[in-house]
C-alpha positions in Angstrom: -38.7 -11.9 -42.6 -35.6 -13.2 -40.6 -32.6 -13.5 -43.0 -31.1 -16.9 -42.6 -28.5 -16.0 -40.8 -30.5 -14.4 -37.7 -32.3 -17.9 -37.7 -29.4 -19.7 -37.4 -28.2 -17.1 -34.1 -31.5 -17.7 -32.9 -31.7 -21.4 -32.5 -27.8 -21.8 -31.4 -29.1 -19.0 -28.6 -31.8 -21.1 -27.7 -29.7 -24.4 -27.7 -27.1 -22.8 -25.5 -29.7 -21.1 -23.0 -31.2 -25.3 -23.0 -27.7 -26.4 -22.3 -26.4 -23.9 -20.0 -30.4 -24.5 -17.7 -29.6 -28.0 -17.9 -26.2 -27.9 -16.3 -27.2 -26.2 -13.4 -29.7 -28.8 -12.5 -27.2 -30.6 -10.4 -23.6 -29.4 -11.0 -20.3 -30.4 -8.6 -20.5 -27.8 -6.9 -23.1 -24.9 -7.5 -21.4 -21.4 -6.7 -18.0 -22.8 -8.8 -20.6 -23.4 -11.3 -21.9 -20.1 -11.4 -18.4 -18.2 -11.2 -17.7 -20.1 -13.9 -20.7 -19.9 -16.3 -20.9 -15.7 -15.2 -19.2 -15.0 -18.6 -21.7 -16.8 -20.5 -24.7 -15.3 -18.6 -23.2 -11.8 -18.9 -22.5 -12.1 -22.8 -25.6 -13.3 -24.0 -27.7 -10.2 -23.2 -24.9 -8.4 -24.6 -24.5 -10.0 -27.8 -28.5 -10.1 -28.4 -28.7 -6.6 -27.7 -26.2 -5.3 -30.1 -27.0 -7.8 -33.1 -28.9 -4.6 -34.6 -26.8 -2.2 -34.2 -22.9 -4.0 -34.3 -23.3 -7.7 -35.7 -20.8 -9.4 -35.6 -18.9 -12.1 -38.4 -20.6 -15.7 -37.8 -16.9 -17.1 -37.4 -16.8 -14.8 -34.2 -20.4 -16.1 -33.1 -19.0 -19.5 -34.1 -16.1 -19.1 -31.5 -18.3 -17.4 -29.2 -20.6 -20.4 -29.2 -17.5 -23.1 -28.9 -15.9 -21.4 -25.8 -19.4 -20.5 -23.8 -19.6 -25.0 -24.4 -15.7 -24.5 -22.8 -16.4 -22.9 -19.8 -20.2 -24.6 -19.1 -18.9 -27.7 -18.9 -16.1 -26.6 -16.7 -18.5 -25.0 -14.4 -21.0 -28.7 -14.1 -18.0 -30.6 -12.9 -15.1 -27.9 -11.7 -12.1 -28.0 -14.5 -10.0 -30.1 -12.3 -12.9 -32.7 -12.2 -14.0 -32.9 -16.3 -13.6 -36.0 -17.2 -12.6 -35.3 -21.0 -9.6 -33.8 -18.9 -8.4 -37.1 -17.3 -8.7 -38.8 -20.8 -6.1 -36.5 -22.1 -3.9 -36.5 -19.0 -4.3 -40.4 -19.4 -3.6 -40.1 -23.5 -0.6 -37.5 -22.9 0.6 -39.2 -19.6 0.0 -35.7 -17.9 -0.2 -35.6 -13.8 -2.6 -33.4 -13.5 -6.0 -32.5 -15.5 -5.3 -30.5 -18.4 -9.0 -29.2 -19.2 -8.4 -25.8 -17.5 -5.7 -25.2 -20.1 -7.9 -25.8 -22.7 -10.5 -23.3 -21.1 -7.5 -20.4 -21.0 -6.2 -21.1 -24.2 -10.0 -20.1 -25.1 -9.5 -17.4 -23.2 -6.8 -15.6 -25.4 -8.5 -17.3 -28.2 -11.6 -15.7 -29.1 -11.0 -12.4 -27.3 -8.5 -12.2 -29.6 -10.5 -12.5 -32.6 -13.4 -9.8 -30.5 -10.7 -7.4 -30.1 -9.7 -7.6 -33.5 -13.2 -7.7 -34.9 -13.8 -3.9 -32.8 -10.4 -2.5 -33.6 -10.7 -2.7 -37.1 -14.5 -1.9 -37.4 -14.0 1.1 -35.7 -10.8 2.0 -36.9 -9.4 2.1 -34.2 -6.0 1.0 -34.6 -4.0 1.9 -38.2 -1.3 -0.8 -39.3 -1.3 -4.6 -39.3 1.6 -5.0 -37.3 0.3 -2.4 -34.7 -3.2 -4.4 -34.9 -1.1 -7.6 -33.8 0.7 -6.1 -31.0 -2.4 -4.3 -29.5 -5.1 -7.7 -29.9 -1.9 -9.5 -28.1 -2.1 -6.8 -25.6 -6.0 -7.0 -24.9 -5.5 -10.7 -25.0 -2.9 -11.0 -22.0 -4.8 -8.0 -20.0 -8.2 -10.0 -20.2 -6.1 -13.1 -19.2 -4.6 -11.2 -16.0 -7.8 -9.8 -15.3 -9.1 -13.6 -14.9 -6.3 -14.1 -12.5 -6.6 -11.4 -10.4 -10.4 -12.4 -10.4 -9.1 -15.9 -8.8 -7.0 -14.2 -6.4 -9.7 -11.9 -5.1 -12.0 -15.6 -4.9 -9.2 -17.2 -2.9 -9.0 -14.4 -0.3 -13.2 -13.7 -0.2 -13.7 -17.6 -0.3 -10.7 -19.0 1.4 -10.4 -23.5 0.8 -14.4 -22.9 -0.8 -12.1 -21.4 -4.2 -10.1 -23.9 -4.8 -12.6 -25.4 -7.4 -12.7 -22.7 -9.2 -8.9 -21.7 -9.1 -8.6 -25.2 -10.5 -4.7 -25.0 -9.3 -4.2 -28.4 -8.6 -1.0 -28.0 -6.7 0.5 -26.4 -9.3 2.2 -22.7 -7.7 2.8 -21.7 -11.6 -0.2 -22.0 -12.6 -1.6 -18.4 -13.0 1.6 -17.9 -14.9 0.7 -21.3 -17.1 -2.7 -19.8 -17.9 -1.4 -16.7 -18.8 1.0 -18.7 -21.6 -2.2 -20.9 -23.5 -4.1 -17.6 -23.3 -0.8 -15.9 -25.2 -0.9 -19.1 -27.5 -4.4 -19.3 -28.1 -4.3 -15.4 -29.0 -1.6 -15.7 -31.4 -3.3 -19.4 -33.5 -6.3 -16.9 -33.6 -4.8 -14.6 -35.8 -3.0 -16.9 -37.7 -5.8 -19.3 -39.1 -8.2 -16.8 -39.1 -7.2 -13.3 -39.9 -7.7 -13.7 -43.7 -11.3 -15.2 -43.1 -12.3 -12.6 -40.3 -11.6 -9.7 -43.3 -13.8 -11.3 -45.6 -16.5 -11.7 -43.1 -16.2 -8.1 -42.3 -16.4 -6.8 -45.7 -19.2 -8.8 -46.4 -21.3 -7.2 -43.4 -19.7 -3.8 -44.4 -21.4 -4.3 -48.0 
């Protein structure tokens, strides 16, 4: 029989596959919506594959499942188009849309709390302090990454990237990204350190 758990993983996977099929029906602009959902269509048979073998702690499923929402419905309208975005900007008297922040500091976020998760499984890494400073590390390297992803778009795509640079006149904005990634790394692993180790000792047991 499935434990309860596994049930649980199976219906959000099925609720996020439903979600995901439906945004692609008509989004803004489809190949922006497909560079942007990629991460999400690249993780899942990657995360059902391993459940067996390396499960991981439902908080990190939990984040998982929050960020793949993130960056789905950044891809239906383009980030600089969401309209949960202009709310804020209107709320926080911002110029500009502030939902692509929100889908960076998701990006230091939960890869922080993935990198931790692996380090310390596999023992990778001895010392909290050097634990901290590595997951940081990871976190601004994935963050990069990203960046140097949206560079390569700009010079393959040309004016057809600019949805999914999501720059919005801003020339400091790979730099800006870089910074809620940092941030969103280091709340990770302040809230949720202590409640990550319990999760791992329970699957350890």
């Amino acid at each position: 029989m499935l434990q309860p758990r596994t049930k649980s993983l199976i219906a959000a996977s099925i609720l996020l596959l439903a979600i995901l099929t439906v945004s692609g029906i008509r989004p803004y602009d489809r190949p922006t919506w497909l560079l942007e959902v990629a991460p999400v269509i690249i993780a899942l048979p990657i995360l059902w594959l391993t459940y067996q073998r390396f499960p991981l702690t439902t908080l990190l499923y939990i984040c998982i499942f929050a960020h793949a929402l993130v960056l789905i419905l950044g891809g239906v309208y383009t980030y600089a188009r969401v309209p949960l975005g202009f709310e804020m900007a209107q709320m926080f008297g911002l110029e500009r849309n502030p939902y692509d922040k929100i889908g960076h500091f998701f990006q230091g976020f939960v890869p922080a709390l993935v990198a931790r998760e692996i380090l310390m499984r596999g023992l990778y890494v001895r010392g909290q302090k050097m634990l901290i400073f590595i997951v940081l590390c990871i976190v601004l390297a994935v963050s990069a990454s990203y960046e140097l992803i949206e560079w390569l778009a700009a010079l393959v795509f040309g004016d057809g990237s600019i949805d999914f640079l999501g720059t919005q006149g801003d020339p400091w904005d790979a730099q800006s990204d870089m910074l809620y990634a940092l941030i969103g790394g280091i709340l990770a692993l302040l809230l949720f350190s202590r409640m990550q180790d319990r999760q791992i000792r329970q699957l350890q047991n």
